[in-house]
C-alpha positions in Angstrom: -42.2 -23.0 -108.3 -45.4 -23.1 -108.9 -48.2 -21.8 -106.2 -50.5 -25.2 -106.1 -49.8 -28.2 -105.4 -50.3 -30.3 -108.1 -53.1 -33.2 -107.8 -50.2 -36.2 -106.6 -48.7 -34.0 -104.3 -51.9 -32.5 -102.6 -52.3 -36.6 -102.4 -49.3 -37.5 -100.8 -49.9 -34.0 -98.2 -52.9 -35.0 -97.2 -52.0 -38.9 -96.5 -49.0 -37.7 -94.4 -51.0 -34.8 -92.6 -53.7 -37.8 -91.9 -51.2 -40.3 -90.4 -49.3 -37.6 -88.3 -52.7 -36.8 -86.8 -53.3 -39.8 -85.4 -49.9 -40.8 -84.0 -49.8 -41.1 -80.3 -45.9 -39.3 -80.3 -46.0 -35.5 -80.7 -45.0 -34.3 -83.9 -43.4 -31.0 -84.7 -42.2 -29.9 -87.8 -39.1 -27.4 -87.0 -37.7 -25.4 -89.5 -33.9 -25.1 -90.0 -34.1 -24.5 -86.0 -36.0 -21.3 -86.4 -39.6 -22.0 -85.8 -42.5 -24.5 -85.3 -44.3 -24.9 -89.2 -46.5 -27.5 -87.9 -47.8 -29.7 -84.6 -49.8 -32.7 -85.1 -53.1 -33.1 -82.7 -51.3 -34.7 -80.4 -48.6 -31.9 -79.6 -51.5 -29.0 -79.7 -53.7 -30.9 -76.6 -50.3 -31.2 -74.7 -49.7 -27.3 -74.8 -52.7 -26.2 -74.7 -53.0 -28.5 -71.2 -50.3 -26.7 -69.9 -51.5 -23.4 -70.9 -54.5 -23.8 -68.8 -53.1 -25.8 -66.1 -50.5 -22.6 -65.6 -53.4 -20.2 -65.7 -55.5 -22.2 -63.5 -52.5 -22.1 -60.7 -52.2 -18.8 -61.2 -48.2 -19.5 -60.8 -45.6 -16.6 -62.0 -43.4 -18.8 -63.9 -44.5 -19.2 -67.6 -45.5 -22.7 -69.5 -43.6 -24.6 -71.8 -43.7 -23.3 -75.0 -43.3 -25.5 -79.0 -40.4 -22.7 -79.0 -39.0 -23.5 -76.1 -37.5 -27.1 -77.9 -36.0 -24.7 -80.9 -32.4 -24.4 -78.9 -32.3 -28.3 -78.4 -33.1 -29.0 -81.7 -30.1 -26.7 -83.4 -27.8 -28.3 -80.7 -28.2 -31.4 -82.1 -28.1 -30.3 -85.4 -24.7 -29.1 -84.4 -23.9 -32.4 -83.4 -24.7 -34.4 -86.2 -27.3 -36.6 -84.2 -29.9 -35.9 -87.0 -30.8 -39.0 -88.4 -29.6 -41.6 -86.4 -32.3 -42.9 -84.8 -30.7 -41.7 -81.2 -33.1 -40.8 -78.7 -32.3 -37.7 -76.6 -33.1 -36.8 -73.1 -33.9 -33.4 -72.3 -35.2 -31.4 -69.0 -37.2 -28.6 -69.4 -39.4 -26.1 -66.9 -39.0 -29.1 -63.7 -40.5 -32.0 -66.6 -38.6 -34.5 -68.8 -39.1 -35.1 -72.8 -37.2 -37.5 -75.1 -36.5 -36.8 -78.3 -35.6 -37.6 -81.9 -34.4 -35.8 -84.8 -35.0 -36.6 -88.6 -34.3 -34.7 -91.7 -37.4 -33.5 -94.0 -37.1 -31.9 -97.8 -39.9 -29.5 -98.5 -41.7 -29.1 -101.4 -40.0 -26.1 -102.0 -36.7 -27.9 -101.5 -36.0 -26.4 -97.7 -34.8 -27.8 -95.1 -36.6 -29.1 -92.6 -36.8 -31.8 -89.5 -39.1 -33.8 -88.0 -39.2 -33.5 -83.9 -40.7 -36.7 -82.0 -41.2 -36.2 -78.6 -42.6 -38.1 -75.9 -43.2 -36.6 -72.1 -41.3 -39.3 -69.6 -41.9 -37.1 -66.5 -44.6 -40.0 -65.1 -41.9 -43.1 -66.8 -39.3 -42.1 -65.0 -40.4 -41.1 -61.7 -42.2 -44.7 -61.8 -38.8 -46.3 -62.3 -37.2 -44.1 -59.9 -40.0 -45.6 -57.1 -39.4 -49.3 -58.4 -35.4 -48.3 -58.0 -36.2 -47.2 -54.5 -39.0 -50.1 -53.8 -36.6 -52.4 -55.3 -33.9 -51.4 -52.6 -36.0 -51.5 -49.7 -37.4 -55.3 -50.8 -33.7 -56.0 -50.8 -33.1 -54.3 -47.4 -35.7 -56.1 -46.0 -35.2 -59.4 -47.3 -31.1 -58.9 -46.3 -32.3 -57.8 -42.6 -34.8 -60.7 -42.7 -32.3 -63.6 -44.0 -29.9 -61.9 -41.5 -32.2 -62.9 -38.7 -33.0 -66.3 -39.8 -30.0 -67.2 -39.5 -29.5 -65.8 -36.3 -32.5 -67.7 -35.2 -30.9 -70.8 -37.0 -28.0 -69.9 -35.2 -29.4 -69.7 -31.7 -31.7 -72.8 -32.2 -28.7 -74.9 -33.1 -26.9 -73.5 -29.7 -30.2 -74.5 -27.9 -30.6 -77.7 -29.2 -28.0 -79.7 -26.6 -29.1 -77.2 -23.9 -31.1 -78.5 -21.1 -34.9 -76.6 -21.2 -34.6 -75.5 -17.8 -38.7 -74.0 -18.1 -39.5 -77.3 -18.7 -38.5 -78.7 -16.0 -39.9 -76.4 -13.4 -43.1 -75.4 -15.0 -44.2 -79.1 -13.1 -43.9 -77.2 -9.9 -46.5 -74.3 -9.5 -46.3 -72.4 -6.2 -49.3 -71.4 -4.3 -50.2 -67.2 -5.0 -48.3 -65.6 -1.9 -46.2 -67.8 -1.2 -42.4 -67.0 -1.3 -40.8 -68.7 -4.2 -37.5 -70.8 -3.9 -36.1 -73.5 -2.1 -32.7 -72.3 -1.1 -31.6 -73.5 2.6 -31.8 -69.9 3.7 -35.4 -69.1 2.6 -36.2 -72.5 4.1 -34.9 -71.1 7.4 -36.8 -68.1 6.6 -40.3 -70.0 6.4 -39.8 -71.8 9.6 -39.5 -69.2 11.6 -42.4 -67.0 10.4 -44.5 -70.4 10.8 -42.9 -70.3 14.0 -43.6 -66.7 15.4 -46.7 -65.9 13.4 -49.2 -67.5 16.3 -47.5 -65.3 18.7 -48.9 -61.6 19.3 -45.6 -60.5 19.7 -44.8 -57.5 17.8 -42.2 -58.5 14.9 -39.5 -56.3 13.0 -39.2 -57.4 9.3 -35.6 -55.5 7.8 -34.4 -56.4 4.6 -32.9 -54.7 1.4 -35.4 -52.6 -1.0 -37.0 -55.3 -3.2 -36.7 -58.9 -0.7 -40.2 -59.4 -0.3 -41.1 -57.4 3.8 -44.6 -56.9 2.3 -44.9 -60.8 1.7 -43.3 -61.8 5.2 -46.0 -59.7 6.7 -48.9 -61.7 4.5 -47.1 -64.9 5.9 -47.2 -63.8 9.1 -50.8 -62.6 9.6 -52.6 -65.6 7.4 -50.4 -67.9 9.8 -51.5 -66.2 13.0 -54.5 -66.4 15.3 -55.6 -62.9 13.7 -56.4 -64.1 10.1 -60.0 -63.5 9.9 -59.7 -60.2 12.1 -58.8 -56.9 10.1 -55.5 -56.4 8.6 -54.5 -53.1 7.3 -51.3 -52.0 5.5 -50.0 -48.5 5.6 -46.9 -46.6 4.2 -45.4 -44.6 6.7 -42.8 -42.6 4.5 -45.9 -41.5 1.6 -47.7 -39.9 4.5 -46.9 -36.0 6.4 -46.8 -36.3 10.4 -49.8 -34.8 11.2 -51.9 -36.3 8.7 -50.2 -40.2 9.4 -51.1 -39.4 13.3 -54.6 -38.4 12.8 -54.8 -41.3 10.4 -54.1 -44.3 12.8 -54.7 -42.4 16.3 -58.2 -40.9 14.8 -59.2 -37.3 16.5 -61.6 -35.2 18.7 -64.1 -32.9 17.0 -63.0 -29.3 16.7 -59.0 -30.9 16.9 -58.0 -28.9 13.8 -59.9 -27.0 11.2 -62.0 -29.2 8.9 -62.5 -31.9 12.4 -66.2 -31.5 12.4 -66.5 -34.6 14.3 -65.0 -37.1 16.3 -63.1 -39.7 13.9 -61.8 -43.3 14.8 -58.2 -44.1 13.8 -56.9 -47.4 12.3 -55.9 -48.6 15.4 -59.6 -48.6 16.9 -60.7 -49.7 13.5 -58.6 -52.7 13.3 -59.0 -53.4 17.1 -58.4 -57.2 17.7 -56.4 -57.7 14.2 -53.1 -56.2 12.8 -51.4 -53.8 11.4 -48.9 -53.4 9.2 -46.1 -50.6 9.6 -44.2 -50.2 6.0 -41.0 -47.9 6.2 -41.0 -47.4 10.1 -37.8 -46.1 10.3 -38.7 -43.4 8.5 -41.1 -42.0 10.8 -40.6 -38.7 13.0 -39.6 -38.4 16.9 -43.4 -37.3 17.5 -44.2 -40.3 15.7 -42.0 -42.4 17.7 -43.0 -41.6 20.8 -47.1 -42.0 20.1 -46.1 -45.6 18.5 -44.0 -46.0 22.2 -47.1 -45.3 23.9 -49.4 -48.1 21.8 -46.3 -50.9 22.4 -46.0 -49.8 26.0 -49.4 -49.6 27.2 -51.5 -50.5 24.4 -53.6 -47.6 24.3 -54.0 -44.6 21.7 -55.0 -41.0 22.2 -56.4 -39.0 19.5 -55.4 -35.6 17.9 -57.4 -33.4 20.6 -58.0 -35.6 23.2 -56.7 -36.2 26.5 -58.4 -39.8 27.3 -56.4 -42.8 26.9 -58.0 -45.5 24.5 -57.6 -49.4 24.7 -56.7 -50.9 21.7 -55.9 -54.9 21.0 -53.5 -54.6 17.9 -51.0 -56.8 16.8 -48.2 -54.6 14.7 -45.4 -55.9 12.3 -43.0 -53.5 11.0 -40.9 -53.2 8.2 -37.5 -51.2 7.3 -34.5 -51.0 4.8 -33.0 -48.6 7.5 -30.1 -50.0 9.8 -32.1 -48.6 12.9 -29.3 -49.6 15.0 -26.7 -47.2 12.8 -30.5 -44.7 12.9 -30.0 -44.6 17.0 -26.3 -44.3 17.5 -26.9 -41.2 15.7 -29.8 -40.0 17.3 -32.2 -40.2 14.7 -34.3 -43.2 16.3 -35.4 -44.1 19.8 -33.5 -46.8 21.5 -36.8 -47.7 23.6 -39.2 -47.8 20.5 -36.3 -49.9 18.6 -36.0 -52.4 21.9 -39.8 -52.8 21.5 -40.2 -53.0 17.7 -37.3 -55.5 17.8 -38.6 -58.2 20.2 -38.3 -60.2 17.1 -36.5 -60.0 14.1 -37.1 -61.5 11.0 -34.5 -60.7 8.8 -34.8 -61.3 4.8 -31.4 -62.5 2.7 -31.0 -60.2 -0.5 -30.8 -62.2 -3.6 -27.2 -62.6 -4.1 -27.1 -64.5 -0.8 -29.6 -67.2 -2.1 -28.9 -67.4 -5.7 -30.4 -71.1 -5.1 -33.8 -69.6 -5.7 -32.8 -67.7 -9.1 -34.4 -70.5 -11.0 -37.2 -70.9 -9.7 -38.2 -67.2 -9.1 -37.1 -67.0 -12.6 -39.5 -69.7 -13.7 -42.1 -68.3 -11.7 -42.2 -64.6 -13.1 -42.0 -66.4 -16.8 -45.3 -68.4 -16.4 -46.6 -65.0 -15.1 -45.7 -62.6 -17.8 -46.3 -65.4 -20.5 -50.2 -65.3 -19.4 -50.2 -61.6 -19.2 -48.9 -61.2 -22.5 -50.1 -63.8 -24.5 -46.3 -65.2 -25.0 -45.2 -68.8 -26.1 -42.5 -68.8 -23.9 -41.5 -72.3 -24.1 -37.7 -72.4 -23.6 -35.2 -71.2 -20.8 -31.8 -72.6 -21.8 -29.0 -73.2 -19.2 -27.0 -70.6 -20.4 -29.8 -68.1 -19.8 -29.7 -69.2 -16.2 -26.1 -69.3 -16.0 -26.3 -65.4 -16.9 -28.9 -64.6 -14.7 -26.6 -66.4 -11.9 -24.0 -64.1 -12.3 -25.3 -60.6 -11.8 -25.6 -59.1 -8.3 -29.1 -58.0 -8.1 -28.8 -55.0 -6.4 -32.8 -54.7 -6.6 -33.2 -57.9 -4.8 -36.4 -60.0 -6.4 -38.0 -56.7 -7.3 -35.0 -56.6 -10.5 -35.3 -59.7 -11.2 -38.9 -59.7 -11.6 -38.7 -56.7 -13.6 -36.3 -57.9 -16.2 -37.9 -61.0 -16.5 -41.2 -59.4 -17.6 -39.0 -57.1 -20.0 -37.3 -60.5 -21.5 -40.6 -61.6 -21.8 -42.3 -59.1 -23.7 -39.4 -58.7 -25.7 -38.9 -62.1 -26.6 -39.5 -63.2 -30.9 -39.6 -66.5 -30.6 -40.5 -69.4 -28.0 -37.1 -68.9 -26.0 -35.6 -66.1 -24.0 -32.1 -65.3 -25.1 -29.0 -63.2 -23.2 -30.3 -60.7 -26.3 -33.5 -59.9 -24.1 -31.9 -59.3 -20.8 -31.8 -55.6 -19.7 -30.3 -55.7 -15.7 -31.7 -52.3 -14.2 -28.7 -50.0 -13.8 -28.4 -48.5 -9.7 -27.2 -45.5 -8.3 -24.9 -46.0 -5.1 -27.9 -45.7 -2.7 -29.5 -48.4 -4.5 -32.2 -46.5 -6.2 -32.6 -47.7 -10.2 -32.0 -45.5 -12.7 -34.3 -45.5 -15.7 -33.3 -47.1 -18.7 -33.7 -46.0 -21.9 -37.7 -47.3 -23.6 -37.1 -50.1 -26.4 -37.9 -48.7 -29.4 -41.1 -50.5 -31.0 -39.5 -50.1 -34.2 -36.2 -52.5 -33.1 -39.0 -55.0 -31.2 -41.3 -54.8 -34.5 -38.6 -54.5 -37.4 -39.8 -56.3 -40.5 -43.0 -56.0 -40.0 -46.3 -54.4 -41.6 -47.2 -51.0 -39.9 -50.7 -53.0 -39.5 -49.3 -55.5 -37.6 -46.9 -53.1 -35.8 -50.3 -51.2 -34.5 -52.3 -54.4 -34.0 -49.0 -55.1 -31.0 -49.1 -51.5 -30.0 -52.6 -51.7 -29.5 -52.6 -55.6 -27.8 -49.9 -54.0 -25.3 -51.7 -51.3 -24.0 -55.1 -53.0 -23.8 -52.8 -55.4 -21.7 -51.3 -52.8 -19.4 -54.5 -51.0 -18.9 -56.7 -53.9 -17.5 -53.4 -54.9 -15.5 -53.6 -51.7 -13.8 -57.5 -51.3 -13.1 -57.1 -55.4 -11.8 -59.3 -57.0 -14.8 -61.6 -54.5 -14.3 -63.4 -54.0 -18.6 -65.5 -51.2 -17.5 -62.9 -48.8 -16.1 -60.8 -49.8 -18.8 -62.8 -49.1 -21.6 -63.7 -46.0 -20.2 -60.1 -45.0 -19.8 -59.3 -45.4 -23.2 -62.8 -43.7 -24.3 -63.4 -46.5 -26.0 -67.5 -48.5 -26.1 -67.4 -51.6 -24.1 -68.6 -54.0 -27.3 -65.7 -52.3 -29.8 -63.4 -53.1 -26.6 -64.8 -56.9 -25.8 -64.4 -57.1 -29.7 -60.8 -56.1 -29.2 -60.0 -58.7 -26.3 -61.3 -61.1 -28.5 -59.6 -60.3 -31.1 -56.4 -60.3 -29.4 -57.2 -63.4 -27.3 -57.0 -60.8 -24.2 -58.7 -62.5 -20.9 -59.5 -59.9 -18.3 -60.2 -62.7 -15.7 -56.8 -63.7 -15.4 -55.8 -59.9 -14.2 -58.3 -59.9 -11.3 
């Protein structure tokens, strides 16, 4: 063989070298399998980019090598895929190359092969996101034609069902008032009407949850005493000494810390009324200083000896049996003869089940303003549901999973899919539920939008709490007061109607 190339051949070289250097494929030339006799421009910048990217990282694990393709290469020439056109896929150090094989005489007459190779790291993880972007389009459009035509599905039930919200939206109660019209909360109204403009001291029992603290509003804004002082206190949140100090006052020096003389509520509220929530709760000390004020109407503070005069009118409230509380010794017969001159006693719930509809109408056009809701529809069977739980919580539960039906609710109807009835333990205490996860309220939708309700319902549940109040709200949530009145507006939030 001669050591040039002759002129034609030198030719032909130099055309191929020229259109291998531009191809956009890397090109090796592998001999017989046993090394790399040439790599187009292409194929150098691809190695030579991982050298460097290996040596920048520092990492212990060598680059891809030309070399490194040699045992793939005699594999398929093994297999007789040289030629055919096949493209072959092949992992190497964590990265993915396709392949193809083609046959090459030398000049010399040896035998060599073309290797095409193309990285399809970056291809193929891009189809593997489309795969799994493909799925979850197809999750969520199965989840969302699953719930239209549950929607389709309740709005046909709904159709021949009579609105019952409709209907009793036309009556709107007076704030304060207690809702319903059942014959035995009709009975109820006539006799606080006809007791409140006595002075006589009235006994208000009832279940947890009946509404005492709203008898005792009837009672006093239907009395003589409604523009005189009215004060409410718990007796069951306070300790003994500190609830007798409290509405008997004290004498300077009566305790450590009494650096002067103090005035009680019962001199403070002189000529109006008091409220007693929880009486039966109250100690035998306790029982016998509130015997003393119904006796003789007089007071004497922690540290005193002299008798005080005082002109108060006291209603009192209790969930105790305090006839059961003194036939075992835990409450004095007198004070309960004088507490109980009269006795208003309150119905639970499931004794006036008459007034279901329209406390459950009531508490609907409440939380639908509160939380912005276009609650439009109660269907019959709603109220048919509601009718036949117990409420052991009284109007209390009901009010409770009314606004959680509300919230809750997707569309412009409350469904049996949004009532929750409060679980009780024997002694009538509710047990927490478990919290509705945002993510089974807020399914489907855009984690924007899922913040934007997030956001909405605490804003919401903030200036319910501070009573309307944008100042102490804003400054709970650390927030500036224009970025917040921005966010009210936004969210079509109006803090007058919490006040």
């Amino acid at each position: 063989m001669p050591n040039e190339l002759t002129p034609d051949t030198k030719r032909l070289v130099d055309n191929q070298r020229n259109l291998l250097e531009v191809m956009p494929e890397m090109m090796l030339l592998v001999n017989g399998g046993r090394g790399i006799e040439y790599m187009n421009a292409q194929a150098k910048r691809f190695f030579e980019r991982l050298e460097r990217a290996a040596a920048e990282s520092a990492a212990d694990k060598p680059p891809l090598r030309p070399d490194d393709f040699l045992p793939c290469v005699e594999q398929s020439i093994a297999g007789g895929t040289i030629g055919s056109g096949q493209a072959l896929q092949i992992n190497l150090n964590g990265m993915q190359f396709e392949y193809t094989l083609a046959p090459f005489h030398g000049y010399k007459g040896d035998r060599l092969y073309w290797l095409s190779l193309r990285d399809v790291t970056q291809q193929n993880k891009h189809i593997e996101e489309l795969s799994h972007f493909h799925n979850s389009i197809e999750s969520i459009l199965t989840y969302k034609i699953k719930e239209l035509k549950e929607s389709e599905r309740v709005r046909k039930s709904l159709t021949n069902e009579l609105n019952i919200l409709k209907e009793h939206l036309k009556k709107k109660p007076e704030a304060g008032t207690m809702i319903g019209s059942s014959k035995a909360l009709t009975d109820l109204r006539d006799m606080i009407f006809q007791v409140a403009k006595t002075d006589a001291t009235i006994l208000i029992t009832g279940e947890s949850g009946t509404g005492k603290e709203l008898v005792a509003n009837m009672i006093r804004e239907s009395s003589n005493r409604n523009e005189k002082p009215f004060l409410k206190i718990n007796c069951n949140t306070i300790n003994d000494s500190l609830l007798e100090s409290d509405l008997f006052g004290y004498e300077k020096g009566a305790f450590t810390g009494a650096a002067s003389q103090r005035k009680g509520k019962f001199e403070v509220v002189d000529g109006g009324t008091i409220f007693l929530d929880e009486i039966g709760d109250i100690t035998p000390r306790m029982q016998a200083a509130m015997l003393r004020v119904l006796q003789e109407g007089e007071i004497i503070r922690v540290g005193g000896n002299t008798p005080v005069k005082v002109d108060v009118r006291i209603i009192a409230a209790t969930n105790v049996d305090l006839t059961a509380a003194v036939q075992k010794g835990a409450f004095r017969l007198d004070l309960f003869y004088r507490l109980n001159i009269i006795n208003i006693s309150i119905p639970p719930l499931r004794q006036r089940k008459e007034d279901i509809v329209d406390l459950t109408t009531f508490f609907v056009r409440k939380y639908r303003n509160i939380y912005k809701k276009e609650i439009t529809f109660l269907p019959q069977s709603l109220i048919d549901y509601l009718l036949s739980h117990d409420w052991p919580g009284n109007v209390r539960e009901l009010e409770n999973v009314i606004q959680r039906a509300v919230l809750m609710a997707k569309g412009n109807a409350i469904t049996e899919n949004e009532i929750i009835f409060d679980s009780m333990h024997p002694n009538g205490q509710p047990i927490a539920l478990p919290e509705v996860s945002y993510m089974d309220r807020l399914a489907g939708n855009s984690l924007k939008d899922m913040l934007a309700e997030l956001e909405k319902e605490i804003i919401n549940h903030s200036l319910e709490k501070n009573k309307g109040n944008v100042a102490q709200t804003a400054d709970e949530l650390k927030i500036g007061k224009t970025a917040f009145y921005d966010k009210l507006k936004r969210y079509g939030i109006s803090a007058k109607g919490l006040k």
